[in-house]
N, C-alpha and C positions, 0 to 999 in steps of 0.2 A: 378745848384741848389744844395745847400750846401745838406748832408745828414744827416740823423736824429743820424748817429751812430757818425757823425765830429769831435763831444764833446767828449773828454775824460776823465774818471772817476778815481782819479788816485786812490781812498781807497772805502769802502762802507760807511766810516762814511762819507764821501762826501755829500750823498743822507740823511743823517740827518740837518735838521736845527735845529738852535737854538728854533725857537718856539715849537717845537714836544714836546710830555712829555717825562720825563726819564723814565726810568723801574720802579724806583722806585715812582711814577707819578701814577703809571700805578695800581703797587700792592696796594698803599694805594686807590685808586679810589676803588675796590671791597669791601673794608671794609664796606663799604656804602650799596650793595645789600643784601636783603633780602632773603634768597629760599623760596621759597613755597613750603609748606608742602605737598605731593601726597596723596588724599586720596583712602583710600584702603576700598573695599565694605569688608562686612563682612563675605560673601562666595563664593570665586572663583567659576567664572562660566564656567564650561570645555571649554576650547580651540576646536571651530568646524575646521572640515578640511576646509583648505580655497586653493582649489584645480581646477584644468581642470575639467570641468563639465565630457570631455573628456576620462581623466584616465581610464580606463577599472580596476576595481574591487572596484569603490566608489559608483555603483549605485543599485539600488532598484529592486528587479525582480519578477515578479509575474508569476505565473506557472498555468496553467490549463491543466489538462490530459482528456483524453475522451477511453474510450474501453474499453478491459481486462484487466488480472490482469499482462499478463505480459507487457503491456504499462503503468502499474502505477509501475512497479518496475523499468521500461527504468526511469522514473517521477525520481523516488526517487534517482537513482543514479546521474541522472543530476544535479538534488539541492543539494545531498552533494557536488559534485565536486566546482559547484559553493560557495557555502558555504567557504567550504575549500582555497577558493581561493581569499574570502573577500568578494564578492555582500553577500548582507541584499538580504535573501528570504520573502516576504512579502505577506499577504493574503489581499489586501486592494490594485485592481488592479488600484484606482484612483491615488496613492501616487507610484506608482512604476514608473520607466523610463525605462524598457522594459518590455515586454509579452513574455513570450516563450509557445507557444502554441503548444501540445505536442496532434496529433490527432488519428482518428480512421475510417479507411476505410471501414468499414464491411456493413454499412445502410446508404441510403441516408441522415437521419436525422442526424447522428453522424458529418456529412461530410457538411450537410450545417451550424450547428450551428461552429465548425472549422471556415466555411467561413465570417459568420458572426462575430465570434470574431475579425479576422482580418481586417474586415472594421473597427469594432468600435475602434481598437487600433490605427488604422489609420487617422481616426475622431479624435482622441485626441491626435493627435503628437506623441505617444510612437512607439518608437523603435521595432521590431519584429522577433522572430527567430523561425522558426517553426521546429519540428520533428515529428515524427509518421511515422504511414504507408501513410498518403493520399500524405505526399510532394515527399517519396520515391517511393511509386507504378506512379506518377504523374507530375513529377516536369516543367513540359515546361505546365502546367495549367495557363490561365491566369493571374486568381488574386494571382500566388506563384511569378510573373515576378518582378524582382527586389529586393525581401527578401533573406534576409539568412535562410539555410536549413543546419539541421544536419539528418543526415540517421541516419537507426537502428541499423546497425553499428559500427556506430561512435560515439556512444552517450558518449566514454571517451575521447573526444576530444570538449565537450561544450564549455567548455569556452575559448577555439581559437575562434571558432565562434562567442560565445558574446561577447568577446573582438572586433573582426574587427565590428561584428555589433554596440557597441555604438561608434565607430568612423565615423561609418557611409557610411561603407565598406558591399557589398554584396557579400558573401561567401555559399558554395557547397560542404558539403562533402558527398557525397551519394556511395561511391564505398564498396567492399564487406574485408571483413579483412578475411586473406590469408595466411595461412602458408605452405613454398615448395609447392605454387599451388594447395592444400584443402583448401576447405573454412571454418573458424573456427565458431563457435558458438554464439560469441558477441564479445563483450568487456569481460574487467578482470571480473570477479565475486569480486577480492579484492577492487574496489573502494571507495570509501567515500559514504555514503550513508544517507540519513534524512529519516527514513522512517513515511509512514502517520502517521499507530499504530504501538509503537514503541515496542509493544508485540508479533508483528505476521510479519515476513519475507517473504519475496515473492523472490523464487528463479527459476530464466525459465533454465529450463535444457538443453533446445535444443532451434534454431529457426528456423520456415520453417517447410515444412510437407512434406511426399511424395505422395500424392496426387495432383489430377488436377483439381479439381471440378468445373462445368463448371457457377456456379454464385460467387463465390468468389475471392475477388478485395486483401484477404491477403496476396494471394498468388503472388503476383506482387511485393508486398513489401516484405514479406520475406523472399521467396527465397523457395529454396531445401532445407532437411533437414539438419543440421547443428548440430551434439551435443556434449556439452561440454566432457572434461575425469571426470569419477567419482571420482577421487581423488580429484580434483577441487572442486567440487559439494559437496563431503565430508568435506574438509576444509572448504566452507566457513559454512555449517550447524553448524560444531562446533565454530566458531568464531562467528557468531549468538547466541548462545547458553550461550558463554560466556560473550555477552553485554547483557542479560536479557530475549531473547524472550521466549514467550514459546509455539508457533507455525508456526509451517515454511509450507507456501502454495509450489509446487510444480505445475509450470506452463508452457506451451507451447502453439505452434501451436495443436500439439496430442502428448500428453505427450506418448502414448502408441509406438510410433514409435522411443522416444529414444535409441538409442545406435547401431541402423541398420546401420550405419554408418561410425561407430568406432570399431565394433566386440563386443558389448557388448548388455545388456536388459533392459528393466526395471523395472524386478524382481531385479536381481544382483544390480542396482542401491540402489532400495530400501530396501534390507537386509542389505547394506552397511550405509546407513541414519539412521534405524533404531536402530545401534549400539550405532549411536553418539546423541539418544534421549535420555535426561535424563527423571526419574522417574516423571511425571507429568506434563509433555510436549506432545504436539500432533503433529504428520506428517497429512496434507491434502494432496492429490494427488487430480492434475489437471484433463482438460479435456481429454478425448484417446476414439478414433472413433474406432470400432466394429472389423476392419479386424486386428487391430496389439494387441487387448487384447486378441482375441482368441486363440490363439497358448499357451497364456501365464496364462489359464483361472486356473489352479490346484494351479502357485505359488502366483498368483494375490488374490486368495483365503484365502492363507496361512498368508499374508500381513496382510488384512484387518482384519482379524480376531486378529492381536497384539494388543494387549490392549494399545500400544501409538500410532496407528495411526485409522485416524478415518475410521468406515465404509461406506464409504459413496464413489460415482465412479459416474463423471459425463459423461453419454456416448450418445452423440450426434443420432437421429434415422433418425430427418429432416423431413420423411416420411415413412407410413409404406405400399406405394405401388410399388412393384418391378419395374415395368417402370417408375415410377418417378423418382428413385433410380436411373436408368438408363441412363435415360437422363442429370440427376446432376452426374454421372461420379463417383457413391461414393463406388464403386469395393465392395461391400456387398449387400445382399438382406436383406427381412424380417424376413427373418427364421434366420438367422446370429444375428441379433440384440436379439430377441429371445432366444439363446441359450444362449448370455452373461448372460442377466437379469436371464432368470430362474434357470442357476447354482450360479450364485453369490446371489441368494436369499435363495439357498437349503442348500449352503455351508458356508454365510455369515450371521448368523441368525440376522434380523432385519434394514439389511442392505440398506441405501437412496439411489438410484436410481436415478439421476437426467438426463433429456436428453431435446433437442430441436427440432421442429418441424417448416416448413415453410409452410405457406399455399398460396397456388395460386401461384405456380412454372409453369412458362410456358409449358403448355399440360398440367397440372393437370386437369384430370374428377372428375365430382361429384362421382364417384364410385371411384377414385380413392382416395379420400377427406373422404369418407367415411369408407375406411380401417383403415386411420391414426386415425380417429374419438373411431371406434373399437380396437385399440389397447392401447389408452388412457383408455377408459371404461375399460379394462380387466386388466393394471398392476395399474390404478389408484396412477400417480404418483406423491408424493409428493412435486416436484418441478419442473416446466413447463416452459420452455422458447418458448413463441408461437410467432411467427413471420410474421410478415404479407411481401410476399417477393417484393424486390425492386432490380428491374433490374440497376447492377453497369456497368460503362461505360467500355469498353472494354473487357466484361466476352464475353463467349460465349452466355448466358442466355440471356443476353443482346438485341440479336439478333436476341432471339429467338421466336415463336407467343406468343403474352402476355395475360395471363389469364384478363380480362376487371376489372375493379376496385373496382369496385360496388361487382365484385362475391367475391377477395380477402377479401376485409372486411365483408364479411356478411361470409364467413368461418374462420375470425378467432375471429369475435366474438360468432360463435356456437361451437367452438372448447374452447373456457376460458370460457362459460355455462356454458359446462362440467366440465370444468377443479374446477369452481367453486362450482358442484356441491353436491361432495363431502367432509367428513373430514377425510383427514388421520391420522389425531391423536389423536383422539378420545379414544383408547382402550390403549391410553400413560396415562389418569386419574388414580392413584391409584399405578404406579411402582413408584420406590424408581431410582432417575437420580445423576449418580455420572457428573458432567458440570464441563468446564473449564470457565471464566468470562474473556474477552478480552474489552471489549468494552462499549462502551454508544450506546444508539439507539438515532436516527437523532435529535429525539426532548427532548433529556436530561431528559428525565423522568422517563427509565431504564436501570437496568444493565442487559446485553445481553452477555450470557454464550451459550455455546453447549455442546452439552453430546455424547456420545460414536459414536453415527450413522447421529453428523452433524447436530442437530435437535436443533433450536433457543430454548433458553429459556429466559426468561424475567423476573423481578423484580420492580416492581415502588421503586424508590431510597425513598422517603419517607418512607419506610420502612425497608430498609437498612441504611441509612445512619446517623441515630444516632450514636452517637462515643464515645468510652472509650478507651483516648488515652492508646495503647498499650492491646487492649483486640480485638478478635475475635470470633464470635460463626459462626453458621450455624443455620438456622430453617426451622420448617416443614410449606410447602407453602399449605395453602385453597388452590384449586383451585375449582373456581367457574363456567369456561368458559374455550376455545380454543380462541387464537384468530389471525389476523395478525402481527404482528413483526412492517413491516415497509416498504413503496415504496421503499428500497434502491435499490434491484435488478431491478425494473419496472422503475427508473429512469436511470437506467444505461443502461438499452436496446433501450429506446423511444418506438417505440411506442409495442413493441413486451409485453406482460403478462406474469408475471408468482409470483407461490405463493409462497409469503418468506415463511422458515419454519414456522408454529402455534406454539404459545408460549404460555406459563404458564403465565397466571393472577393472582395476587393476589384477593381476595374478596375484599369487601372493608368496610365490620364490622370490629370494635378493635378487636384488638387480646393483648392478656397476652403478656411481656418478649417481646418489639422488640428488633430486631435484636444491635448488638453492635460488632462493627467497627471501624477498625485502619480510623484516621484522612485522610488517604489517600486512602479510599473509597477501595473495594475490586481489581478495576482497579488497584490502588493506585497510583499515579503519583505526584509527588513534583514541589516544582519549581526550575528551572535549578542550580544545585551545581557542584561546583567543588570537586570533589570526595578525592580527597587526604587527608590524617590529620582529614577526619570527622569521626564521631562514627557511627560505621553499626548500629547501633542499633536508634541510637537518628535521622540519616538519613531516617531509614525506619519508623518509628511509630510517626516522626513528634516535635518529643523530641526537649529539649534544652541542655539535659545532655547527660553524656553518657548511661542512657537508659538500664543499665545493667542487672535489674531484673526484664527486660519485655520479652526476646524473650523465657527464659527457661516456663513460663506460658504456651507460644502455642505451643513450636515446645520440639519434644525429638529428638533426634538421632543425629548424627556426625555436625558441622557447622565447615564451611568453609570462614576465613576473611582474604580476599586480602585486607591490609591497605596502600599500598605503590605503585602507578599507577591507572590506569583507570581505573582497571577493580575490580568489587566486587562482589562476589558471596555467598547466602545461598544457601548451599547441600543440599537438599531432605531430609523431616524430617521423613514425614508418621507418625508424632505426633498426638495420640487423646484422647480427652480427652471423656471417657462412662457417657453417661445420662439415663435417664429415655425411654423407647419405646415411638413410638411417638403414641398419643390416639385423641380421640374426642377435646379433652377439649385443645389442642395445647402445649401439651409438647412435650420439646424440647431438642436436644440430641445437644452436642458441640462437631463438628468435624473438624478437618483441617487437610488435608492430604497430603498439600503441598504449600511449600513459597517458594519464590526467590524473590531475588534482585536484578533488572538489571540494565541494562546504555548506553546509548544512543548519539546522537551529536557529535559535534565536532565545534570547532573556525579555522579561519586560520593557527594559531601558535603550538596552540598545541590540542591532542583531550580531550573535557569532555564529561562529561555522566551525563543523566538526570538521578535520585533514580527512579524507577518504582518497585510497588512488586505486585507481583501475587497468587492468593492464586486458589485449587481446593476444590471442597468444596463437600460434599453433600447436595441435596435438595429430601425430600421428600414430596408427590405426594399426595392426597386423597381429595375424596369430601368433 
């Protein structure tokens, strides 16, 4: 059979015939077509990522934190890191592709609503990555079987984890971080950080406590006590200080057992913080149980009593009968708890008191129900965490005879009678309150400042928030009433009570001369700039210019303009301008005694910062 190749080709013009067209055949043939014109819309519509749903840093991530405050500062570093590294953080858990659900071991309630989040994320195909103390104290728990888990730890290693998890990989880092075989305190303190309010820092000095108490599940998760070097603690205060804040929470397992550890205190701690507060700024200190502030009760004194940190010491009692005490393993008695409060009230004039209480601890007598009752009555404390107690699985309490159900809640509802049946601040009607202003209250209706001793103060925005761009006053507040603030604490507990601080009401007759206020509300907060090339002046008052013969009106003394980077700061002015005394008739004196300009966020690429300014102000008081 002949083969197809037999034929030989001796040129390539071979393979042309006569009939083909020429080149030139060819070229004039085109003269003939037409293009068509492309038409072009008249506004580019951005180019969306057209990517692996896959990718690890294109998707969407919705965060829920549950507990203390040092589980929403683990919260806030995780979302910067994530931030930082491209996921879209997002409040809108239906439009997210994963949950990172960030929990809280301490109450039953805290621990089933946890479990329940993760059915429903589950229920809707989202991705999940849990942290907190319940996956660390817990992790071979049923419904954790198969998810990804970041320890408390490791929380600077997130986004490894949410990385394997949207590919759909289950991951584990629960181990303890270690240096030369100690065990260190956390993660960096320098990470990337979103915080809630981006006014107020929350920094955990230590984690772990040294205690063993025999109903508590935190201690499973976090360990022995662990506490950072105060230089650490110091740098990050001042790099805080320098993006805007102008108060830094100071938090722990027992903040009072810091530095037992290390060879150091948490006086020495706090003299060293203090340094780096600037003028109209405030230090809060966390919670610290009875046996490790006693040693320390003359310099703890000395603290409180600085006009930038507040007076105010949250110290745990639980119970105030000595075999109670006993059985819950919490190495003090009654008279111990006792001697803290009554020196810090002799030596700390005016000083808030805040402590917690469990009712219906396994063996609790009605005699013994009835101590804690009477020592309620007698310091009448202006803020109460009453807790109705819930046996956590693997405590010892646990195991231990359980007070019946029925008698738990009928003592802790006679115990928040009490608690409700006083006012403590009553005899605050008629002082003059120098307040710092951090915040909105839950239902946007005021502005919620605190004054020297921690004590809520309130404002209906309606009467703050008229605006003369570039002008500030201060005015003297009617008050006509005490009242509650707001459930924030009594939602954060479940089912536990206690009283937010009572706050200043406005009346609600006109008054002469409202209030006039920079466009960005005394909170002040703008919307997201990029800091660089802007005018400090026209960024903080809302301006479109440079804004230059607004700020000398409210502030005197030295200013300070970082114009080239992140960071921008106004120096402490202590500017005021003298008015009229304040009378009947609601005259009104203009004071401002302190501004700043802070900055906040951060993009993957590079960091910005949100404008925020903060002002202290005075409010005075009278029927």
């Amino acid at each position: 059979m002949p083969s197809a190749c037999d034929s030989m080709i001796d040129d390539i013009e071979d393979m042309v015939s006569a009939d083909d067209p020429t080149p030139q055949d060819r070229q004039n043939a085109r003269k003939s077509i037409i293009p068509r014109a492309r038409k072009r819309k008249d506004q580019l519509v951005p180019e969306e990522l057209q990517a692996d749903s896959l990718i690890p840093g294109t998707q969407k991530i919705w965060m829920r934190t549950w507990g203390c405050s040092h589980n929403n500062s683990d919260g806030e570093y995780m979302a910067g890191q994530l931030a930082a590294s491209g996921y879209k953080m997002t409040d809108d858990p239906s439009e997210a592709d994963l949950w990172l659900l960030n929990s809280c071991t301490v109450k039953n309630p805290a621990e089933d609503h946890f479990r329940n989040s993760i059915k429903k994320a589950q229920d809707q195909q989202k991705k999940v990555v849990l942290a907190g103390c319940v996956p660390q104290a817990q992790p071979r728990m049923d419904y954790l079987k198969g998810l990804s888990i970041i320890g408390v730890q490791q929380i600077d290693r997130v986004v490894e984890v949410v990385d394997e998890a949207v590919k759909g990989h289950s991951v584990r880092l629960l181990g303890q971080k270690k240096d030369g075989g100690k065990r260190l305190g956390g993660a960096r303190l320098d990470l990337p950080k979103i915080r809630k309010n981006p006014l107020i820092e929350i920094i955990s000095i230590n984690t772990g406590c040294l205690n063993a108490c025999t109903y508590c599940k935190t201690k499973h998760a976090r360990g022995d006590l662990a506490s950072y070097p105060v230089e650490e603690l110091v740098e990050r205060a001042r790099q805080s200080f320098q993006e805007g804040v102008c108060e830094i929470w100071l938090t722990s397992e027992d903040t009072g057992a810091y530095g037992r550890d290390i060879g150091t205190d948490l006086p020495s701690l706090l003299w060293r913080l203090v340094e780096e507060i600037p003028e109209g700024a405030m230090l809060r200190l966390g919670m610290t149980n009875p046996p490790y502030i006693l040693e320390h009760l003359e310099e703890m004194a000395k603290v409180l009593n600085h006009p930038r940190v507040y007076a105010f010491l949250h110290v745990p009692v639980q119970s105030a009968s000595d075999s109670v005490l006993m059985d819950m393993k919490r190495e003090y008695c009654a008279a111990d708890f006792r001697t803290v409060v009554d020196f810090l009230k002799d030596r700390v004039p005016g000083i808030t008191i805040a402590t917690d209480i469990i009712c219906g601890f396994p063996g609790e007598t009605e005699a013994d129900f009835q101590e804690t009752v009477e020592l309620v009555r007698q310091y009448r404390f202006p803020s109460l965490f009453i807790n109705q107690f819930y046996p956590r699985p693997g405590t010892p309490a646990a195991k231990m005879e359980q007070v019946p159900a029925h008698v738990k809640k009928q003592r802790t509802k006679e115990l928040s009678q009490l608690f409700h049946s006083y006012n403590p601040y009553d005899h605050k009607i008629g002082e003059r309150q120098k307040v710092l202003v951090t915040e909105e209250s839950f239902d946007a209706q005021y502005f919620v400042a605190h004054n020297k001793f921690y004590e809520q103060v309130k404002s209906r925005r309606r009467h703050i928030s008229r605006t003369t761009v570039g002008r500030l006053a201060s005015r003297y507040l009617n008050v006509n009433h005490m009242s509650v603030l707001s459930n924030k604490h009594r939602r954060q507990t479940g089912n536990s009570f206690q009283r937010a601080p009572r706050a200043i009401q406005h009346s609600e007759r006109p008054r002469p001369n409202p209030l006039d206020t920079v466009t960005l509300s005394l909170i002040g907060k703008s919307t997201a700039l990029r800091v660089k090339g802007l005018s400090l002046f026209a960024v903080c008052f809302g301006g479109s210019g440079g804004g230059g013969g607004v700020l000398p009106h409210l502030f005197s003394g030295k200013r300070e303009e970082i114009l080239c980077g992140a960071r921008r700061t106004l120096a402490p002015a202590g500017g005021r301008t003298a008015g009229p005394p304040p009378s009947e008739a609601g005259e009104q004196e203009c004071v401002v005694l302190w501004g700043r300009v802070g900055t906040w966020g951060h993009t993957q690429d590079r960091f910005w910062r949100e404008i925020t300014a903060v002002f202290l102000i005075y409010i005075y008081i009278y029927r």
